[in-house]
C-alpha positions in Angstrom: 208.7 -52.4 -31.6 207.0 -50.8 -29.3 207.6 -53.4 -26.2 211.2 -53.5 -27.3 213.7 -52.3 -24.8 216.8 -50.6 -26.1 218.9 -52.9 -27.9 223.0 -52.8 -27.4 223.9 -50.2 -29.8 220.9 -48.0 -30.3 221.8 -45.5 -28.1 225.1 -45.1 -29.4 223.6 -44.7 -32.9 221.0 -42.4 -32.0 223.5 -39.6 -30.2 225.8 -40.3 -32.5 222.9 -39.2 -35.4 221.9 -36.2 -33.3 225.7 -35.4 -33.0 226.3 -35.6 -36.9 223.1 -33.9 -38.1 222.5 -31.1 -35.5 226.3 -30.1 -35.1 228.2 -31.5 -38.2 230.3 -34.3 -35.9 230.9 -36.7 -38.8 234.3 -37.7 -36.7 231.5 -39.0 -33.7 231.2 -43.0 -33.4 233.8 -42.8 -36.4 232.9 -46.7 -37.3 230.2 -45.5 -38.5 228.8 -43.1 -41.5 226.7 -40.7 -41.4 224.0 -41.0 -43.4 221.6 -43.8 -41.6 222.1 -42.5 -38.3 221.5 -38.7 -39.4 218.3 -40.1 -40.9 217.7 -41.4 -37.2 217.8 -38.1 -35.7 215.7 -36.7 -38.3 212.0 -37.2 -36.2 214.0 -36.3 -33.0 215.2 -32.7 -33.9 211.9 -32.1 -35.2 210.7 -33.4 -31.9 212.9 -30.5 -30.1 215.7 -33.2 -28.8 219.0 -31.5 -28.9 221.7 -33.7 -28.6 223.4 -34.9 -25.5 226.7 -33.2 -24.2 229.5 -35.6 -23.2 233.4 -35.2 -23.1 235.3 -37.5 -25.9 234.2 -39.5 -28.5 231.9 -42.3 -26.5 229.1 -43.1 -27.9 227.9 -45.0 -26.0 227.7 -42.8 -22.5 226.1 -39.8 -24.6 223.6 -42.2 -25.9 222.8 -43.2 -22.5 222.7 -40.2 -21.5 220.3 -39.1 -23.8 218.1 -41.8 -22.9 218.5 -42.1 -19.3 219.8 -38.6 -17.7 218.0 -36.1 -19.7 214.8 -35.9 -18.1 213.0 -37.6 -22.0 211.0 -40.2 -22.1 213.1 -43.4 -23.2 209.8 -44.7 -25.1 209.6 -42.2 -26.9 212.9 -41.2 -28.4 213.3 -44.9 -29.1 209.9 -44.5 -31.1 210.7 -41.8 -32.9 214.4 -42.6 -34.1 213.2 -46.1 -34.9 210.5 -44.2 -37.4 212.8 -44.0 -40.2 214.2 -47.7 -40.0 210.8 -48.8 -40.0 209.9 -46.9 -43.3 213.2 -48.4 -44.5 212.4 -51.5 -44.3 208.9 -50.7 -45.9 210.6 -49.7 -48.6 213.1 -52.8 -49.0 210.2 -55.0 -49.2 208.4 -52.6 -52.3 211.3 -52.5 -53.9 211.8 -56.3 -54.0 208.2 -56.5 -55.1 208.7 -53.8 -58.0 212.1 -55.6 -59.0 210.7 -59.3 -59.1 207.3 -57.6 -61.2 209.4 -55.7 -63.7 211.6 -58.8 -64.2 208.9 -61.6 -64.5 206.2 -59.4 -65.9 204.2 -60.7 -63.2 202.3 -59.3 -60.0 201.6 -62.6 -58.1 205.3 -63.4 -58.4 206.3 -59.6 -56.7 204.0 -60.7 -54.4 205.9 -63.7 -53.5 209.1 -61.5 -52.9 207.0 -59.5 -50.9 206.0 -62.0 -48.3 209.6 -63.5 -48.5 210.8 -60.4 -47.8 208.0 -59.0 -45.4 207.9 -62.1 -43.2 211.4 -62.8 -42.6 212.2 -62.8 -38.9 215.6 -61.6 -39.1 214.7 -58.2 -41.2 211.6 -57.7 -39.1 214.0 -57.9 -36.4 216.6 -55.3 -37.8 213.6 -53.5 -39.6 212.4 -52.1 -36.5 215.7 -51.0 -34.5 217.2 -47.6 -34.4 220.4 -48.9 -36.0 222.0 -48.9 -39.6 221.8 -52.2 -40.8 218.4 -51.8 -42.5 219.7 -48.9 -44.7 222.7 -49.8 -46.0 220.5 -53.4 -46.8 217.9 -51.3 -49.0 220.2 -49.1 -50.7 222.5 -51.8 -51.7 219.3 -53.9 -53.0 218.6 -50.7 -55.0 221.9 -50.4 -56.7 222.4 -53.0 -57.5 218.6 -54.1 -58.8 217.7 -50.9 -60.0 219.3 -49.6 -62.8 217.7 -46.2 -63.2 218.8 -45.4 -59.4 222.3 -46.8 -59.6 224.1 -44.0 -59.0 222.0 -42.2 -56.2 221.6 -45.8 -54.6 225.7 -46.5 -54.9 226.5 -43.5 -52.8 223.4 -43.6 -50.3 224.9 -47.2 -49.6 228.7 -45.7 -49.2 227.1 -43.5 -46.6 225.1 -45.6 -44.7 227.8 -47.8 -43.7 231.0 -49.2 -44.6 230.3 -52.3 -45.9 228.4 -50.6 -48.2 231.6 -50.8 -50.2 230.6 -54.1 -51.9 228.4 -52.7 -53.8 231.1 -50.5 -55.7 231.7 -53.0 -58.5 228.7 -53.3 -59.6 228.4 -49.7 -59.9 230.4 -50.4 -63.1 228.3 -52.9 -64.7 225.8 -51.7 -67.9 226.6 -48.2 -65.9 227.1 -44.9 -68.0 229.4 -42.5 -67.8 227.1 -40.3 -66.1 225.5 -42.5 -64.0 229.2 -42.8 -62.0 229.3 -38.9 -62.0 226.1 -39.3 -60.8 227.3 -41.8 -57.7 230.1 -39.6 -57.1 228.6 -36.2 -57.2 225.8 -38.0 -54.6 228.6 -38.7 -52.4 230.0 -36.2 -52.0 227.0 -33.7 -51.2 225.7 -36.2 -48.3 229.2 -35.6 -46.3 229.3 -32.0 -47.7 225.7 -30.9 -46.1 226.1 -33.4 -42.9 229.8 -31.9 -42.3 228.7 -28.4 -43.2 231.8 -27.6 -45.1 232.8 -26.6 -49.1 236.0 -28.7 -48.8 235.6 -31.4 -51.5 238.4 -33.4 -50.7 236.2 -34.2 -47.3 234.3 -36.5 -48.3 236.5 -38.4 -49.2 239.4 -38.2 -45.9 236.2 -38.5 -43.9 235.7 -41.9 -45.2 239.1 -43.1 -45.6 239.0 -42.4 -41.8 235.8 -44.3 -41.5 237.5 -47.3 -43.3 240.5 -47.1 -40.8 238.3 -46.8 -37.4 236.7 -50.3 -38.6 240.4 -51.6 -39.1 241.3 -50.4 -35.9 238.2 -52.1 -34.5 239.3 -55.4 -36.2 242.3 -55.2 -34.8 241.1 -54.7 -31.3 238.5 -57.8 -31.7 239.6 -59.3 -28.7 237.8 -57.0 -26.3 234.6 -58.7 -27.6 233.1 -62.3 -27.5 232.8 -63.7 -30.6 231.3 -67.6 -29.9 230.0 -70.0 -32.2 228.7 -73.4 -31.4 230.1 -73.7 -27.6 233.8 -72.1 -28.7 234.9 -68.6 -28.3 237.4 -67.3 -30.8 239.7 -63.8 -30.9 240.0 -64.4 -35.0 236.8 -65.6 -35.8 235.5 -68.7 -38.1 235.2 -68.4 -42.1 232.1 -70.9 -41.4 230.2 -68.7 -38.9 227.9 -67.1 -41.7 226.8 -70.1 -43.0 226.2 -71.7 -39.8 224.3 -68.6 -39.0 222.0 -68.3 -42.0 221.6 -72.2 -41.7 219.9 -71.6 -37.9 218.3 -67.8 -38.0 217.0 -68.6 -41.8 213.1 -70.2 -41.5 213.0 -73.8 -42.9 209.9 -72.9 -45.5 212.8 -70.7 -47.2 215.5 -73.2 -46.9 213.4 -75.8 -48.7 212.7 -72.8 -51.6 216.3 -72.2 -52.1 216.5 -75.5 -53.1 213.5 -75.9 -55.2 214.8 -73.1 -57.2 218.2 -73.8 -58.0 217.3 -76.2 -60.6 215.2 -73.0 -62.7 217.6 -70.6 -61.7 220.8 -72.7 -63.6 218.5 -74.0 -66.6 216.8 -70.4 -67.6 219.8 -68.3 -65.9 218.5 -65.1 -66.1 220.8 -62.4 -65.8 219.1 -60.3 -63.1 219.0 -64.3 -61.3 222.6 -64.1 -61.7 222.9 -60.5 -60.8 221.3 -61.0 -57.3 223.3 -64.4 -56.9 226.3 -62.7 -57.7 226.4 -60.0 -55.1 225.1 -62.5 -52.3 227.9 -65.0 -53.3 230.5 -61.7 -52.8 229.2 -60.4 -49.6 228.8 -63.6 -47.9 232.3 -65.0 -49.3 234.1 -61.4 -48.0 232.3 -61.6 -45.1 233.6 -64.6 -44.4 237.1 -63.5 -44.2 236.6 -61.2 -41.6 238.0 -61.0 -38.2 234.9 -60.6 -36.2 231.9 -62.2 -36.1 229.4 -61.0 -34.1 225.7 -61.6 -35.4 223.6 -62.4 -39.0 223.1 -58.7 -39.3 226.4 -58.1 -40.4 225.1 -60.2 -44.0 221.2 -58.8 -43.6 221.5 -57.2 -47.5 222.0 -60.5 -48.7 218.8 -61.6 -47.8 216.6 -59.7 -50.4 218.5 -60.5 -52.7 217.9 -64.3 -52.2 214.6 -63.6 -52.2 214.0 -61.9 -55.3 216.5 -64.7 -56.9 214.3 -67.4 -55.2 210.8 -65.7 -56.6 212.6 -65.1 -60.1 214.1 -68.7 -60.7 210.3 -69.9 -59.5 208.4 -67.9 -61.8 210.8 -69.7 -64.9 209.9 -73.2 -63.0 206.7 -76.1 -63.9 203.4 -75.7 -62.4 204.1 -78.3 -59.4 207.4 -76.5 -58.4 205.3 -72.9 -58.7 202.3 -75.0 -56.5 205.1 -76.1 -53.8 206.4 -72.5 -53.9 203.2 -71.1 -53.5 202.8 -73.3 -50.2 206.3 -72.9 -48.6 205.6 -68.6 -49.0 202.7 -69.0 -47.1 204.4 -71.2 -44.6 207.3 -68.4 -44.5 204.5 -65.9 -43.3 203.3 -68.4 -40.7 206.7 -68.3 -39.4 207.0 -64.6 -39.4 203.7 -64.2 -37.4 204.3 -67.2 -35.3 207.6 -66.0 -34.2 206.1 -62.3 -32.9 207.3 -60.3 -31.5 210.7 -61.8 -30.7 212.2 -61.7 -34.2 215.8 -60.9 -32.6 216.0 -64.4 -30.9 214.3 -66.3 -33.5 216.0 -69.4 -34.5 214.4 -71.9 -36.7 213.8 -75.7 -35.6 217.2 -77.1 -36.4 218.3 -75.0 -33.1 215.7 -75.3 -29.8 215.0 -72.6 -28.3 216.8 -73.6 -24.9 219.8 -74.5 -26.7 220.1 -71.5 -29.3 223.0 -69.9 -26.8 225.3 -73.0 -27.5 224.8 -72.0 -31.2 224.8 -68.2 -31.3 224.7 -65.4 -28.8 225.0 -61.5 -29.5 222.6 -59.8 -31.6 221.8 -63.5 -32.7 219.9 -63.9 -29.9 219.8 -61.5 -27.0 220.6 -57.8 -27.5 219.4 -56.3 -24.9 215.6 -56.2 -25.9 213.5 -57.6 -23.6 213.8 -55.8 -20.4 210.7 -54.2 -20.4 208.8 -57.7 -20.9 210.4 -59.4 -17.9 209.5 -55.8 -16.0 205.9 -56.4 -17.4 206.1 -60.5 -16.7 207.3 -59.7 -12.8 204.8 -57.1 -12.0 202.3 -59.6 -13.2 203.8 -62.2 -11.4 203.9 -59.6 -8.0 207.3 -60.3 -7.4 208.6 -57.5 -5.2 212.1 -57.8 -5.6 214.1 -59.4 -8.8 218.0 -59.7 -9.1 219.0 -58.8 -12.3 222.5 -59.7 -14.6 220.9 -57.7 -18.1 222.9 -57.2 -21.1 221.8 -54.3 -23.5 221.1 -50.7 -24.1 218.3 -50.8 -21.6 218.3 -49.6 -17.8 217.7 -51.5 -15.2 216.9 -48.6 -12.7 214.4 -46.9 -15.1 212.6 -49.7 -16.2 212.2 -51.5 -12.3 213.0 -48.5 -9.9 213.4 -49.9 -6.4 212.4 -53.3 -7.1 215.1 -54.6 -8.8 218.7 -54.5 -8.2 221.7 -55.3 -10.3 223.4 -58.7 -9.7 226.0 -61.1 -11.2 228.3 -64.2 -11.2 231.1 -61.8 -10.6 229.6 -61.4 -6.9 230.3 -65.0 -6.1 227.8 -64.5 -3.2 225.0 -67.7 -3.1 222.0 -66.2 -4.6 219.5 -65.2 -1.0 217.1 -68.0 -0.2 213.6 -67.0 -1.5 215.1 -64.7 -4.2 214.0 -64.3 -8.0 217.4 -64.1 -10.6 217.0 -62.7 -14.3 219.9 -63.5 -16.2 220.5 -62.5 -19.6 221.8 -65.7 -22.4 224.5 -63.6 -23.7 225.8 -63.4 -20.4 224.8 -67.2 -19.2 227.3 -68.0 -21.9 229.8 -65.5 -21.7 230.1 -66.9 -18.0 232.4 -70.1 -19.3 234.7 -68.0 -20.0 235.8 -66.5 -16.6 236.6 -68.2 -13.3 232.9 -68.9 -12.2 230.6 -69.8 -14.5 226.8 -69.7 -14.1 226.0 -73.3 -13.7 228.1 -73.6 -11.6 227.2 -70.7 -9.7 223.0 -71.7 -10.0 223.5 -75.1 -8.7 225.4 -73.7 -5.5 222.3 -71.6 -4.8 219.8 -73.9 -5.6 218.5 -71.5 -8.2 215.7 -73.1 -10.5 215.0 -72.2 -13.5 211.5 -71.3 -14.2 210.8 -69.1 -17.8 212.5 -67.5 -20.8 210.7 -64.0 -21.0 211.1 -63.2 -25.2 214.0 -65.9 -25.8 216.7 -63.9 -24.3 216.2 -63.3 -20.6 216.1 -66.9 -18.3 214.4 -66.5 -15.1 215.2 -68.2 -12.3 214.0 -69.2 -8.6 215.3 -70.2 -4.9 214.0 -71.6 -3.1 
């Protein structure tokens, strides 16, 4: 986390939290609610970070600004509003533990979760980013698991983001009376306090217009590149989240969906079915949508396939438990084998070279690894590096005067004896405009030399 340069949308999030908690902006970054990112400026006001002055609703220039034109540190706000995502994720994988225990009656089998859930590449990638996906994953896991903090849960997942929709129905199932008061009443206090207002139909109008900013967005998806396995699409593919949890999920956890499938239909437990249940809705809903634009649009399924998977194990013969018990620890190797660049981890169905004619985006490079090819150039004593970077980093504050910003769109031959970075996202985007980067590299001789953290190819010419 620490070596991770600002990733695409952080910035927006984090002025768009200061916005909403310091000065009651709910209508800021309106895709969005309020709750995650607010949570996100928490450690910052604290700090003394007031939040950043810009004219209009962009996000995205008052978070740079924040980061880049205020005279902070960068590290350091990033650190501190990616505190709370951190302890989110924490959480998720307790809570996964505690469900799987209290189901099974059985430590070593919370423990399982645990690991599943602790090692995954994916949510260590989104566990550690200054974004919202992590919370609205824990507080729909808790929801929908737990039914003692239904209600509390329901809403805390309403406003955390708007997907967080999905887990409305089963707000209704073996729910009291109270418990939807409860939900309800939850609700409504989080955009009360936040909006700093006694209206109590505004809650509600504030969400409604949360639910039509996203529809707006959908209906603007052509501005932004949605590609899956070499095509680029305006509508999407009802396929592209399998395909993705087929590449990004590690094999070790592959194998143990399919070792417990056979358990989980025989003894068919009903929290088994519970957690299969809302995957099966969020993927298949998800698959309907418009735009596709990376596996962390889907990250709550995953705990709940984990719990599932350590559940439907637990109910399985001794071999099946042994075979378990080695894939788990296989999952972990994965996890620590694929440090620290859980973002661009793909598992070995995909290699790594080829990952950006599978998946690009937050798949694969967001932005997070400018600060490692700063670190790998200095070490290298390269003076001067040409740069094409896609993310919420700067190129200016991380290199100063020895780099400068560079691109395809130049058509101008790379200079003989010059070093190129060139961000994948990019590299790929490139076939889609009137010059595209292999084109462009083989007409300045530029050769490719490393990948710094899977997302940033570095090239020389000679």
């Amino acid at each position: 986390m620490l070596d991770d340069t600002a990733t695409a949308d952080e910035a927006a999030h984090i002025a768009a939290g200061l916005l909403k908690l310091q000065e009651g902006r709910l209508d800021f970054y309106a895709t969005q609610a309020p709750l995650i990112e607010s949570l996100i400026a928490v450690p910052l006001t604290m700090a003394g970070h007031r939040a950043p002055r810009v004219e209009g609703n962009r996000p995205w220039v008052a978070g740079h600004t924040l980061l880049y034109r205020s005279g902070h540190d960068p590290a350091r706000v990033l650190l501190l509003a990616r505190l709370p995502v951190v302890a989110l994720f924490l959480c998720l994988c307790f809570a996964v533990f505690f469900f799987v225990r209290r189901v099974t009656g059985n430590s070593v089998a919370g423990l399982g979760a645990f690991a599943l859930t602790g090692f995954c590449p994916t949510l260590l990638a989104h566990g550690r980013l200054a974004t919202v996906d992590m919370g609205v994953t824990l507080f729909a896991f808790l929801a929908v698991a737990f039914v003692r903090a239904k209600g509390v849960s329901t809403a805390a997942a309403l406003a955390s983001k708007v997907s967080g929709i999905l887990v409305v129905p089963f707000l209704f199932f073996r729910a009291r009376w109270r418990t939807i008061v409860i939900a309800v009443a939850s609700f409504m206090l989080v955009y009360l306090l936040l909006g700093r207002t006694f209206d109590p139909t505004y809650p509600f109008r504030m969400y409604w217009s949360e639910i039509n900013a996203v529809r707006g967005f959908y209906a603007e998806r052509h501005i932004l590149p949605q590609f899956l396995l070499g095509e680029f699409s305006r509508d999407g593919w009802p396929h592209y989240y399998l395909v993705a949890l087929a590449v990004k999920t590690p094999l070790p956890v592959l194998a143990l969906f399919a070792l417990a499938l056979g358990p989980a239909i025989r003894k068919r437990r009903l929290e088994v079915l519970l957690c299969a249940a809302f995957a099966a809705l969020f993927l298949l809903l998800s698959s309907f949508s418009s735009l596709n634009l990376g596996i962390r649009h889907i990250l709550p399924i995953y705990p709940f396939v984990y719990a599932a998977i350590a559940i439907a194990l637990f109910d399985a013969n001794v071999w099946m438990r042994r075979t378990a018990a080695i894939l788990i620890a296989l999952h972990a190797l994965v996890g620590i084998a694929a440090y620290p660049s859980y973002l661009s981890y793909f598992n070995p169905f995909v290699p790594m070279r080829e990952a950006d004619r599978v998946l690009i985006d937050s798949n694969l490079d967001w932005g997070q690894d400018l600060g490692r090819l700063e670190q790998w150039a200095r070490e290298q004593n390269i003076p001067l590096l040409h740069v094409h970077y896609f993310g919420g980093g700067n190129v200016e504050h991380e290199f100063g005067n020895r780099a400068v910003r560079w691109s395809v769109a130049k058509r101008v031959p790379l200079p003989k004896g010059s070093w190129f970075a060139l961000s994948r996202h990019f590299y790929r985007l490139s076939f889609t405009t009137a010059v595209d980067y292999d084109t462009y590299l083989k007409a300045s001789n530029a050769r490719y030399v490393t990948t710094i953290g899977g997302s940033i190819d570095v090239y020389r010419v000679p």
